[in-house]
C-alpha positions in Angstrom: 58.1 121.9 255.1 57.8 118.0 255.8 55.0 116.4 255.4 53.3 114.5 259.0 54.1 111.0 259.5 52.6 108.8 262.4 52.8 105.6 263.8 50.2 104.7 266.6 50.3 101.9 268.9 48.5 101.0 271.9 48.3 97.7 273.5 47.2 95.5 276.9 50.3 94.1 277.6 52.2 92.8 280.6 54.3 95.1 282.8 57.0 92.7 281.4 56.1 93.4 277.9 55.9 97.4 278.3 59.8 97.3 280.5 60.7 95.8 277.2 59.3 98.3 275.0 60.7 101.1 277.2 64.4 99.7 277.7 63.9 99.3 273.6 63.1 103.3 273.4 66.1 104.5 276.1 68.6 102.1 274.0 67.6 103.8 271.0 67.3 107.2 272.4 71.4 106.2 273.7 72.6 105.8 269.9 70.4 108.7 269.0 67.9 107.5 266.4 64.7 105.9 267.2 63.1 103.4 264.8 59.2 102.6 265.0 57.7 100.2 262.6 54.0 98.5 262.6 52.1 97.2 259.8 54.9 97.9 257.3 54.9 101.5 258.4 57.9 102.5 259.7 58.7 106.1 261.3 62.7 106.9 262.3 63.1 109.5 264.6 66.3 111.3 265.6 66.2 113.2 269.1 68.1 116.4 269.6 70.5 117.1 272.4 67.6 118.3 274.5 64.0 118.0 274.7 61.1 118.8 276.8 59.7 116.1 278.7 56.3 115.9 280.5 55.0 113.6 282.5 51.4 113.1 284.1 50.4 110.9 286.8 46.5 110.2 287.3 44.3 108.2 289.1 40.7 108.1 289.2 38.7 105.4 291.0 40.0 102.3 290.3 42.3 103.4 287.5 45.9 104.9 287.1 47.7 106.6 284.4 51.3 107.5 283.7 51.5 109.4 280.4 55.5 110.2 279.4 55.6 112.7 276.8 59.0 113.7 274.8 59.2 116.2 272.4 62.1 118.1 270.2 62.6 120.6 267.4 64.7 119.2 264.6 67.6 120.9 263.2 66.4 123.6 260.6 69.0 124.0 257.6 71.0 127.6 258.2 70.1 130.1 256.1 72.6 131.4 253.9 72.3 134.6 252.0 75.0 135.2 248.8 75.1 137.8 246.4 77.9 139.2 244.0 78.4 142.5 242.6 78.9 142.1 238.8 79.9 145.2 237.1 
């Protein structure tokens, strides 16, 4: 089992600024590996062929929210089970 590793951003940015960051995460999410690095931590992902993907739009008063959540399993070695009869 693997041990948890995070890296947590958040940020008041420009709309700009955040297109950036999210053209960065779909050119990544393209090649199929997904490097995140902040304060010398650095986190690489690597998606699988499919995912589950939520999305949640809010708005209360004068606020709004759009949350994108993607999530995936990642591969899990086969198991492989070998024995020999020895006489």
């Amino acid at each position: 089992m693997s041990e948890k590793s995070e890296v947590t951003f958040e940020s008041q940015m420009t709309v700009e600024e955040a297109i950036s960051y999210f053209e960065a995460i779909i050119s990544s999410l393209k090649r199929g590996s997904v490097t995140i690095t902040q304060a010398g931590k650095t986190l690489t992902l690597e998606p699988a062929p499919t995912m589950k993907v939520e999305v949640e739009a809010e708005r209360k008063k004068s606020k709004e929210e759009i949350a994108i959540k993607m999530k995936w399993k990642t591969k899990v070695p086969e198991l492989q089970i070998s024995g020999s009869n020895v006489a």
